[in-house]
N, C-alpha and C positions, 0 to 999 in steps of 0.2 A: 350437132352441138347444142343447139336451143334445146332441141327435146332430151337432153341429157343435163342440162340446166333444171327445166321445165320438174323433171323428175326428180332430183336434188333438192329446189323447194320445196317441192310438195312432200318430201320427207322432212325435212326440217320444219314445216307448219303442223306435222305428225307428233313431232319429237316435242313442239312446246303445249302442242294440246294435251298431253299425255302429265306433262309435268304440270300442268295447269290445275288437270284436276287432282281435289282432296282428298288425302288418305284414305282407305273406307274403314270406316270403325266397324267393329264387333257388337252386332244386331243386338238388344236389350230384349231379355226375355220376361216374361210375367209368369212370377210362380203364384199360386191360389195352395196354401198347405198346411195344412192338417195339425197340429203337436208333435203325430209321431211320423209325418214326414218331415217336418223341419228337425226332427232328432239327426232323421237315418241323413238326412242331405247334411246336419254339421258333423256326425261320423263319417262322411265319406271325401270335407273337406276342410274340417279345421284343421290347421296346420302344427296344433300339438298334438292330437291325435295321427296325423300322420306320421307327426316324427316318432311318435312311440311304437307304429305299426312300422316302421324301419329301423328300430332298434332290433324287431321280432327277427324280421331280414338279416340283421346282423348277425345276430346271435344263431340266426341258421349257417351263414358261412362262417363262425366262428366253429360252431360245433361242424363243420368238414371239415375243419384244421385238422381238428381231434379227432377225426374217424380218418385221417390221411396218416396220423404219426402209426396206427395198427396196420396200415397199408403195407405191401412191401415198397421200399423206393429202390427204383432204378436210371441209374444215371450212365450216361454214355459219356465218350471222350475222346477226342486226336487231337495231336499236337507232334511239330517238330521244333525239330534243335539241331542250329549250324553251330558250328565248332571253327574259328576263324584259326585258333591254335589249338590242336589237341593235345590235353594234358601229359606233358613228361611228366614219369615216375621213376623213383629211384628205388631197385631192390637187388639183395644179394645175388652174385652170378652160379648161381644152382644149374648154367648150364655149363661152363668152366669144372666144377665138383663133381657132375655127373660124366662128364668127360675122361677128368683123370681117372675115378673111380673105376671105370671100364678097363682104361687101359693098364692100373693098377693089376684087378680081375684077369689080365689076359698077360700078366707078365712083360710086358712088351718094354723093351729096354731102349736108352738114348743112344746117340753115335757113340758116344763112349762103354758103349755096353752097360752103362748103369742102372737098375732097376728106376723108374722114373715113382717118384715122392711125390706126392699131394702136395702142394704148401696149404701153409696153416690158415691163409688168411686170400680168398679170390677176389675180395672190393666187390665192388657195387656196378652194377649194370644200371643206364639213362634209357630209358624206350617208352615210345608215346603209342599208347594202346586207345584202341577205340578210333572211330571213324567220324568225317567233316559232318556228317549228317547222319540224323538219326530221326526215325517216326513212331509213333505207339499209338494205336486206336484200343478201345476196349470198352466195355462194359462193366459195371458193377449193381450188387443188388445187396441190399439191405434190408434185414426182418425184423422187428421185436419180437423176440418170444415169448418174454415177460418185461414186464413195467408197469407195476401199480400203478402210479400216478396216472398211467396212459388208459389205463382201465377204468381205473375210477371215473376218469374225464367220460370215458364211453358212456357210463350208466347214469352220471347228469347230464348227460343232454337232455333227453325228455322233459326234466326237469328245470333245466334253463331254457326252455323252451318255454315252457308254463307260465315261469318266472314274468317273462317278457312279455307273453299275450298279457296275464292279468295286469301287468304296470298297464297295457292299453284300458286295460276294463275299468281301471281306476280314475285315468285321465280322462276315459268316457263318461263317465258317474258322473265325474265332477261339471265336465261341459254340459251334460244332461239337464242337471239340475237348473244351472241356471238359462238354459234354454227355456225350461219350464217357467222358469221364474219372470227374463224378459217376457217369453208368449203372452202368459197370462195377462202382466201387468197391462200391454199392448190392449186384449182381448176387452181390460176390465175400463182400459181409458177410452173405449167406444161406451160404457155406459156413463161412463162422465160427460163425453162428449154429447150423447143424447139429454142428459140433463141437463145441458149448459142450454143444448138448443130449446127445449121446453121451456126454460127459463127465461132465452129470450122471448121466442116467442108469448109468452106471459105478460112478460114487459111490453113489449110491441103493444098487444090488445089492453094492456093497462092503460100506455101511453096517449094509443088514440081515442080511449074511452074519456079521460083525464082531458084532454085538449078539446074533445066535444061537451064535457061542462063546462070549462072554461069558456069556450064560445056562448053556451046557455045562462054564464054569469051562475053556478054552483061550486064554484071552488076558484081555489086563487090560482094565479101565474106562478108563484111557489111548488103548490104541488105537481107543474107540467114539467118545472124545470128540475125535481126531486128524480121526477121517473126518466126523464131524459138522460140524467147524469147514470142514475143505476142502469138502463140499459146500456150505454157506453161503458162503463165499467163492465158490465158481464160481457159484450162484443169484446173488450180487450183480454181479458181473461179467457174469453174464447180461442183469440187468439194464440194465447201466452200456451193452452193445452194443447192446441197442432202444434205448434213447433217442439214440444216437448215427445208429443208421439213420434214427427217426423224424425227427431233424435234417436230415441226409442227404436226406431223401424231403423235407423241404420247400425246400433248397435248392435240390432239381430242378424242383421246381414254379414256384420264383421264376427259375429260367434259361431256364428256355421258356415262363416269362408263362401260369403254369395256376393258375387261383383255388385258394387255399389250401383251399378246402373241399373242394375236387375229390380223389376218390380215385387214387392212379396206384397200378395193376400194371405192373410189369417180367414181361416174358412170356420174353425173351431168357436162354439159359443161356451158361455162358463155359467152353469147355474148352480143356485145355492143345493139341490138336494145332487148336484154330480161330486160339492164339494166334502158334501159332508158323506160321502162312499167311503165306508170300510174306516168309519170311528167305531164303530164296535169292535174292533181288532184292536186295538191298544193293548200293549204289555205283552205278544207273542209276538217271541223273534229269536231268531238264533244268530251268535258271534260268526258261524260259516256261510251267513248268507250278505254278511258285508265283503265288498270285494277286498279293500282294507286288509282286510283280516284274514283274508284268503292269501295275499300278496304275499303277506310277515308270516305268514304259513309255510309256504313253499321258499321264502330265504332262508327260514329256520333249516328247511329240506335239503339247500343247497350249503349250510354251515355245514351239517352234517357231514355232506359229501368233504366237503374242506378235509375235515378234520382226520378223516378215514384215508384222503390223498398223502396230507403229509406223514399217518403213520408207515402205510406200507412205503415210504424214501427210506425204511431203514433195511427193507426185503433185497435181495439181490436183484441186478436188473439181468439180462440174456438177451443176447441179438446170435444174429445168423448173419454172416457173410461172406459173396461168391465174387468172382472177380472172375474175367477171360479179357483176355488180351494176345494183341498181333505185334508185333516188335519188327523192324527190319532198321539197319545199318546200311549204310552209303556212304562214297564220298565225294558223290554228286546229289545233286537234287534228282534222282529218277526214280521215287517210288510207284509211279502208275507205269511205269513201264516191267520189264522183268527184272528176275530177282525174289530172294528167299523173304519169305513172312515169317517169325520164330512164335509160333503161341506159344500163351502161357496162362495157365487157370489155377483157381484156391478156391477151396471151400474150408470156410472155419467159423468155430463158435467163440463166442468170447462171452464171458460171466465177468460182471463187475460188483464186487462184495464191498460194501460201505462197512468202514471201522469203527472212524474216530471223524467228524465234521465239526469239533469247535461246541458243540452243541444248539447247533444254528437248530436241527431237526426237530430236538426237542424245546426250543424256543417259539417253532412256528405251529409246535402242536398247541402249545399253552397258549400260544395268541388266537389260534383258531377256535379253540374252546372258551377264550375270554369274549370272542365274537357272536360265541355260541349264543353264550348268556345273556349279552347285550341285546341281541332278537329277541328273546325267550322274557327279557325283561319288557321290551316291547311289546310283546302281545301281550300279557299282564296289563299294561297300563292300554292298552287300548280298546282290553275288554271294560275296563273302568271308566275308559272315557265314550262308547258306545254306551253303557247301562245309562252314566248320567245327561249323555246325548239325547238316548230314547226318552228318560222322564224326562226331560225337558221341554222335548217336540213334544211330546204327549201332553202336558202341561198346556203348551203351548196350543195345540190345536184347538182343545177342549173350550180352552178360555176362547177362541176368537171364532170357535163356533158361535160358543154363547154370545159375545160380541155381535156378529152379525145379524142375530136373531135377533137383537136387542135393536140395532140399527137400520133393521125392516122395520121392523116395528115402528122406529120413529120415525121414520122415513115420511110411513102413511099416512102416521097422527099429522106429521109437518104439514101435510099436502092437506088435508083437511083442512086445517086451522086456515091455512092460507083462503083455498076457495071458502070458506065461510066470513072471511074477512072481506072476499072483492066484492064478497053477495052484497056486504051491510054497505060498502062502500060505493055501489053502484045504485042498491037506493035510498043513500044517503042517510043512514042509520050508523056508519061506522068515519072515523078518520082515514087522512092519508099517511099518520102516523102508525095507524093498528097494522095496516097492509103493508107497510114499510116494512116493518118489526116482521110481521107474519113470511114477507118474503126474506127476508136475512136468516130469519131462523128455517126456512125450508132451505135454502141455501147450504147453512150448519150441517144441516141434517142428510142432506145428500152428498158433501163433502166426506162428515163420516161412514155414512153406506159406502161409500167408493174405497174410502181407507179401510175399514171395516171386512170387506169383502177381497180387495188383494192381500191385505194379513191373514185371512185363509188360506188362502190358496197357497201363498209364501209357509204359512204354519203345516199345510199337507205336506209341498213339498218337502220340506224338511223332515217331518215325520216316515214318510216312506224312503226319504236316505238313511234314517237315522237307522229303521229296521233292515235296509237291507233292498227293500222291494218296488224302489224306484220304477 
């Protein structure tokens, strides 16, 4: 008994250990990736992309629908029927008529020796035909022969197929882009970030160079307390750009569907001559190489089919149909035992000729071709809105090439002017006002490089959506 005790505990000291410990979470992985691996990883998990890649899916068991209605169908069946009262019928007594009639035919006379007479009128006979139980099993099969509409459905598929991949390729495009567009900005707020830290550090060596005059009695408590203030200011603005990146890093993680727990390194660096790749191509592109334009392509493709579906609704349609069947009568329940099976089989065709339908047929022809045109008016205006896309990104790039160029340029002059001001101020040839100035304006100046330099990259991107060649 104790040691049946003893063993009881000791599962029950099991049982809270178990529940004592914490859940285990889902291990945090650390990606290190590339531009076009963070592409392929938000193709393989943004959840618009996916839902358009199961539209595709759809649209595959949609078109079996349509390659099932060409199918034959064959359907099976049993079923019985008790008969608690079986139906009395009332009909003329034709066996009364065919009685006399005989014995009319054979002359045969009554006790009276009288020729026996028909009467005119025999009334009605009460008789309940058919049995308490009845069962019928069989088969039947079903063919189109012909059915436009069925046909037509056949020969778009392929084409609603297509349909549905490119809606993916467009919804890709679009997450593409601006994967490109977070990455980079990320990419470009690491050279901010290294500016920011140059910048302290500048300050830092400003600061304690400033506070060892002061100690030498060359400069006032003013100027320590000038440098003090600005490197606090840059330390916070230090800080104000990580929390902006770390924002940044998680909205990329939420654009390509990567668990927020998940570490992402950016591996990719961004330099001005990778940005300015392929500006000599400006102004060559073709309307087929936007996926856009390809999509309003192939709906136009599938109006088509529309249009062509509802003319042939006015062609005759043709089926084929067979039927076999077992029949048997009772009037007990014993059909698995003995007793007769009656078959019975048909083979027939049937043609159904459209007349006269209200002119519903030719309503849905006109609407199908006012859809037509609708698409057709669509690509029209989207060739017009690609042409003025492309000048515009081309516009666009050109200018924030020249931009950047401009803002290297100042960058350096900044950075000059600065170190020639801490020269004069170190010995004491210059104010703590020149270097003050000198560092706000290199400040200026590397704010703009930084803006200067993601407005490229934001200007490419757009430019190789705008042709096509993302």
């Amino acid at each position: 008994m104790n040691r049946r005790l003893g063993i009881t505990f000791q599962f029950f000291l099991l049982i809270l250990k178990l529940q004592a410990q914490p859940p285990q979470q889902a291990v945090a992985t650390k990606n290190e990736f590339s531009i076009q691996q963070c592409i392929d990883y938000g193709k393989a998990n943004n959840l618009q992309v996916k839902n358009a890649l199961l539209d595709v899916q759809i649209q595959e068991q949609t078109n079996k629908n349509i390659t099932a209605q060409a199918l034959p169908q064959i359907n099976g069946s049993f079923g019985s029927t008790f008969y608690p009262n079986v139906a009395v019928q009332s009909f003329p007594n034709f066996i009364a008529a065919a009685t006399y009639g005989v014995l009319a035919q054979e002359g045969v006379k009554d006790g009276n020796g009288n020729t026996i007479v028909s009467p005119s009128d025999f009334g009605f006979v009460q008789a309940a035909f058919g049995t308490k139980w009845n069962a019928s099993a069989g088969v039947t099969l079903t063919q189109i022969l012909f059915d436009g509409q069925v046909f037509v459905g056949l020969q778009a598929r392929k084409a609603s197929i297509d349909f549905q991949q490119k809606a993916v390729e467009v919804t890709t495009e679009s997450i593409k882009a601006n994967i490109y567009k977070v990455y980079y900005q990320l990419v470009v707020s690491t050279t901010q970030t290294d500016q920011l830290d140059a910048n302290i550090e500048r300050l830092e060596k400003l600061l304690h160079d400033t506070k060892e005059l002061y100690k030498n009695g060359f400069t006032e408590k003013l100027d320590v307390d000038k440098a003090t203030v600005q490197l606090v200011n840059l330390q916070t603005e230090r800080a104000a750009v990580q929390k902006t990146i770390d924002n940044g890093y998680l909205g990329l993680k939420l654009l390509i569907g990567m668990p927020i727990k998940d570490t992402l390194v950016l591996s990719e660096k961004i330099t001005v001559d990778k940005i300015k790749e392929g500006l000599l191509n400006e102004g060559v592109y073709e309307y087929t190489d936007r996926p856009d334009y390809q999509y309003l392509s192939l709906g136009k493709k599938l109006n088509e089919f529309n249009i062509r579906r509802y003319k042939l609704t006015k062609l005759p349609t043709a089926n084929l149909n067979a039927a076999y069947s077992k029949i048997a009568q009772r009037n007990d329940f014993s059909f698995f035992g003995k007793g007769d099976w009656f078959s019975s089989s048909y083979i027939g065709l049937s043609v159904n000729v459209p007349i006269f339908a209200g002119f519903a047929k030719d309503a849905s022809i006109q609407k199908s071709k006012l859809e037509l045109k609708q698409t057709e008016n669509q690509i029209d205006n989207l060739k017009i809105s690609i042409d003025n896309e492309v000048a515009q990104a081309t516009n666009n790039f050109q200018n924030a090439i020249k931009t950047l160029d401009f803002q290297q340029q100042n960058i350096e002059l900044a950075e000059k002017v600065y170190d020639q001001s801490k020269k004069k101020y170190e010995i004491g040839t210059g104010s703590n006002t020149e270097i003050t100035n000198a560092q706000t304006d290199l400040r200026v100046a590397q704010s703009n490089y930084v803006n200067a330099l993601y407005n490229a990259i934001i200007a490419k991107v757009d430019y190789l959506k705008a042709i096509g060649k993302l």
